[in-house]
C-alpha positions as CSV (number, residue, x, y, z in Angstrom):
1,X,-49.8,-12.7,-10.7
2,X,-49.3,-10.8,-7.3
3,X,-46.1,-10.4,-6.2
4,X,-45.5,-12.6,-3.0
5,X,-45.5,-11.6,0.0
6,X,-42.5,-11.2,2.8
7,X,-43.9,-14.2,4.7
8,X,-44.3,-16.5,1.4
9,X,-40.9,-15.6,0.2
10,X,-39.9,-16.7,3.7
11,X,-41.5,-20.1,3.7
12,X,-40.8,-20.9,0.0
13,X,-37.7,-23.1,1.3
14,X,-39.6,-25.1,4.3
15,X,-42.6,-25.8,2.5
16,X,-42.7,-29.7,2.6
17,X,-41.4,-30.7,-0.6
18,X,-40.6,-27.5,-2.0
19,X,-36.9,-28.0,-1.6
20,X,-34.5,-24.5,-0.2
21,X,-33.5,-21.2,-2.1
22,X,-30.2,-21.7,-3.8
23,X,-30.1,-18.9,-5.7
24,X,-31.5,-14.9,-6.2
25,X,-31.5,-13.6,-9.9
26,X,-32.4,-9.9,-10.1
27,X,-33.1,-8.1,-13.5
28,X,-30.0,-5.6,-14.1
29,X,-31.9,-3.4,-15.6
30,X,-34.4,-3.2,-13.0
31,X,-32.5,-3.6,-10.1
32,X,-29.0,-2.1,-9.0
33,X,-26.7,-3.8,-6.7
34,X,-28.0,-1.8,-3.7
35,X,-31.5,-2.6,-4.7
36,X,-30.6,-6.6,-4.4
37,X,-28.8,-6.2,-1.2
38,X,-31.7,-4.9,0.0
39,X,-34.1,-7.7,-1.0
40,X,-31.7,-9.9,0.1
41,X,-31.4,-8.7,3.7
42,X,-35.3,-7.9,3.7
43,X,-36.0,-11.4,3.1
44,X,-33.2,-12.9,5.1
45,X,-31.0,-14.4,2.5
46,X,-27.0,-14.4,3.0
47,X,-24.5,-14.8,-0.5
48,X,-22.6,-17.9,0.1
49,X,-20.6,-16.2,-3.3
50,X,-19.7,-12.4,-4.4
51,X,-22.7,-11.5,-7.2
52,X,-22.2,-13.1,-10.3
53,X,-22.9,-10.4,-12.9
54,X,-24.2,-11.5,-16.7
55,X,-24.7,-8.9,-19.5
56,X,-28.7,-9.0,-18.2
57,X,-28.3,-10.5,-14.5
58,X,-27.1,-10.4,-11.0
59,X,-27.4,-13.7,-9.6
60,X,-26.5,-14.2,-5.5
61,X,-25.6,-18.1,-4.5
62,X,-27.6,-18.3,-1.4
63,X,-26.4,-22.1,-0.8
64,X,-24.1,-24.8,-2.5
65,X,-25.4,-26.5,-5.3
66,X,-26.6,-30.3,-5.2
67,X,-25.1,-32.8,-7.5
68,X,-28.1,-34.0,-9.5
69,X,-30.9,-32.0,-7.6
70,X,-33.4,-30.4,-9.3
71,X,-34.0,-27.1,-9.7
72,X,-37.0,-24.7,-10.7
73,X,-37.3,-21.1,-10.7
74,X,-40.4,-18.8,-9.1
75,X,-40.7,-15.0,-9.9
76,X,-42.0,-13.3,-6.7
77,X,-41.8,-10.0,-8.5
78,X,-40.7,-8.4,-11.3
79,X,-37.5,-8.7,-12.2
80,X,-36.7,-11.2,-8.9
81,X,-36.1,-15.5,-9.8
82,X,-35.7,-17.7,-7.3
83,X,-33.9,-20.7,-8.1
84,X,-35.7,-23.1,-5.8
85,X,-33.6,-26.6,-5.2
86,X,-34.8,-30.3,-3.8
């Protein structure tokens, strides 16, 4: 799979249906926290949250989440998730 482009990231939260970005998940061992503030600002996404560090992740909470909603994840590149939320 290709990576995705600036412009798809973008539109990945207004496609009809396709619900909003609520979270960034980067790969610690492929990214470092500069790397992901990078992306984030690249692409126009602004933490809600500090990073929230596991032993393999940094996730960044781009918006609240919904009670019920649901939630699936695209990869746009290695070692990027979005969790996507409708």
């Amino acid at each position: 799979m290709e990576p995705l482009t600036k412009e798809e990231i973008n539109k990945l939260g207004t496609i009809e249906g396709a619900g909003v970005v609520h979270s960034v998940v980067f790969n610690k061992h492929l990214y470092n926290e500069a790397n992901a503030e990078r992306f984030l600002k690249k692409y126009n996404f602004t933490p809600i949250k500090k990073v929230h560090y596991t032993e393999n992740t940094m996730r960044y909470r781009i918006v609240k989440p919904k009670v019920n909603g649901n939630y699936y994840t695209v990869t746009p590149k290695k070692g990027v998730n979005l969790v996507i939320m409708n």
